[in-house]
DOTIDREN-231979 format. One record per residue (C-alpha): residue in one letter; chain; x, y, z. Coordinates in steps of 0.2 Angstrom, whole numbers, plus 5000, padded with zeros to 4 digits. Layout:
// DOTIDREN-231979
- A, A, X, Y, Z $
...
***
This chain:
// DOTIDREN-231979
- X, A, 4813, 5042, 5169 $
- X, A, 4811, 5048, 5150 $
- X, A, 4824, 5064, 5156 $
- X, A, 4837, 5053, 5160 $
- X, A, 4835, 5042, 5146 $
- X, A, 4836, 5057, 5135 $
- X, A, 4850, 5063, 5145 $
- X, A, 4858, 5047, 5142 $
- X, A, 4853, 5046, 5122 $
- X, A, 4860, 5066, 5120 $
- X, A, 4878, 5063, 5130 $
- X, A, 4882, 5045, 5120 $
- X, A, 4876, 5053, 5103 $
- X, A, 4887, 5072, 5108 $
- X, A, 4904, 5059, 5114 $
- X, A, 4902, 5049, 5096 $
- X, A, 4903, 5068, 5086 $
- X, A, 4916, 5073, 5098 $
- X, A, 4928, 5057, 5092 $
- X, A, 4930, 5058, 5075 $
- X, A, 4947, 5065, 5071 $
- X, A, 4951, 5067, 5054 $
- X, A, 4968, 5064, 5047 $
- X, A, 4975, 5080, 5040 $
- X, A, 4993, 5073, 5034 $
- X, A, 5003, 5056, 5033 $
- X, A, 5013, 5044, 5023 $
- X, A, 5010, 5027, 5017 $
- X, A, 5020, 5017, 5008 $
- X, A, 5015, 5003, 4996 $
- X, A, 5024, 4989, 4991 $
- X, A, 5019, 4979, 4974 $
- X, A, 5026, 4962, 4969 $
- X, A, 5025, 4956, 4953 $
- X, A, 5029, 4935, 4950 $
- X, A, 5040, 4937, 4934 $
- X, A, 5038, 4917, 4932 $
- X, A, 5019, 4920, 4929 $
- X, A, 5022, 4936, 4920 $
- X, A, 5036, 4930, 4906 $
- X, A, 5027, 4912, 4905 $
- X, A, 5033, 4906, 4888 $
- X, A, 5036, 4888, 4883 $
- X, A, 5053, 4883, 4876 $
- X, A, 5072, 4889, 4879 $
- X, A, 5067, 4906, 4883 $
- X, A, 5054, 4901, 4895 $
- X, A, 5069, 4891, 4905 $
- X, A, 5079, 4902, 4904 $
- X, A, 5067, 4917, 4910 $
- X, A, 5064, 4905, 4926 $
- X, A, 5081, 4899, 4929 $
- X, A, 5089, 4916, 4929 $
- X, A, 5074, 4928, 4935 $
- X, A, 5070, 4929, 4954 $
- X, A, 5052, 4921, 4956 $
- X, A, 5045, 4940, 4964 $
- X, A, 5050, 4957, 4957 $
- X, A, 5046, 4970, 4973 $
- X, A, 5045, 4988, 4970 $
- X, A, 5039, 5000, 4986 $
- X, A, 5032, 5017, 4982 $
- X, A, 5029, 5031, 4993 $
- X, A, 5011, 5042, 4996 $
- X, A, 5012, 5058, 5003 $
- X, A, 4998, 5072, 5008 $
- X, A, 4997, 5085, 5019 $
- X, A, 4981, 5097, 5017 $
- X, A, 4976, 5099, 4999 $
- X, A, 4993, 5093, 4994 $
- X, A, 4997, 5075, 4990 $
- X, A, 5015, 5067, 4982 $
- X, A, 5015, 5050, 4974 $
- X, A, 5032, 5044, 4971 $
- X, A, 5044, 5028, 4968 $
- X, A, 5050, 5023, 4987 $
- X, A, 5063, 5013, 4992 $
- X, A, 5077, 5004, 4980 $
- X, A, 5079, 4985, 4981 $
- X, A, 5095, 4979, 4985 $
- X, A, 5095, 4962, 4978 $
- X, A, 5105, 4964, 4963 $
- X, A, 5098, 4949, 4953 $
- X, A, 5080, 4958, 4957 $
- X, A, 5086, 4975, 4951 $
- X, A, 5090, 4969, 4932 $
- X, A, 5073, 4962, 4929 $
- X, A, 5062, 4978, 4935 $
- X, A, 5051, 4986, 4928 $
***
C-alpha cells in the first residue's frame, strides 16, 4: 500500500514540473485613460470651458514587446477622435 501511494505522490508531483511553460515572447498592449475634467479641475471661466470643450477621457494605447532578452516599449495605437487628439498628452 505505501508503494502505490508513493507511486501516486511521484507521478502527480513529476506531471506538475512537466506543466510549466514559460513564455519566451509576446505582446501586450496597454491602454491608459486619463479623465481631463478631473485633471484640468479649475473654478471659473477656464474651468467651463476646459469641460465644455474637452472630452471627459483622454485614451492613449501603448504597445510592449519582448522576445528573449530583448524587450520594446513603445506608443501603440492613434486615436481617431479628433476632439481627443488636441487635448493629448
Amino acid at each position: 500500500m505505501k508503494k502505490i501511494i508513493t507511486f501516486i505522490i511521484l507521478l502527480v508531483c513529476s506531471l506538475q514540473t512537466f506543466s510549466q511553460k514559460f513564455i519566451s515572447s509576446g505582446k501586450i498592449e496597454f491602454e491608459r485613460k486619463v479623465n481631463l475634467h478631473k485633471l484640468y479641475d479649475y473654478e471659473g471661466d477656464w474651468g467651463d470651458y476646459i469641460r465644455k470643450n474637452a472630452p471627459q477621457y483622454f485614451t492613449s494605447y501603448f504597445n510592449y514587446a519582448f522576445r528573449g532578452d530583448q524587450s520594446l516599449y513603445k506608443p501603440g495605437r492613434d486615436e481617431n477622435d479628433e476632439k481627443s487628439r488636441n487635448w493629448g498628452d
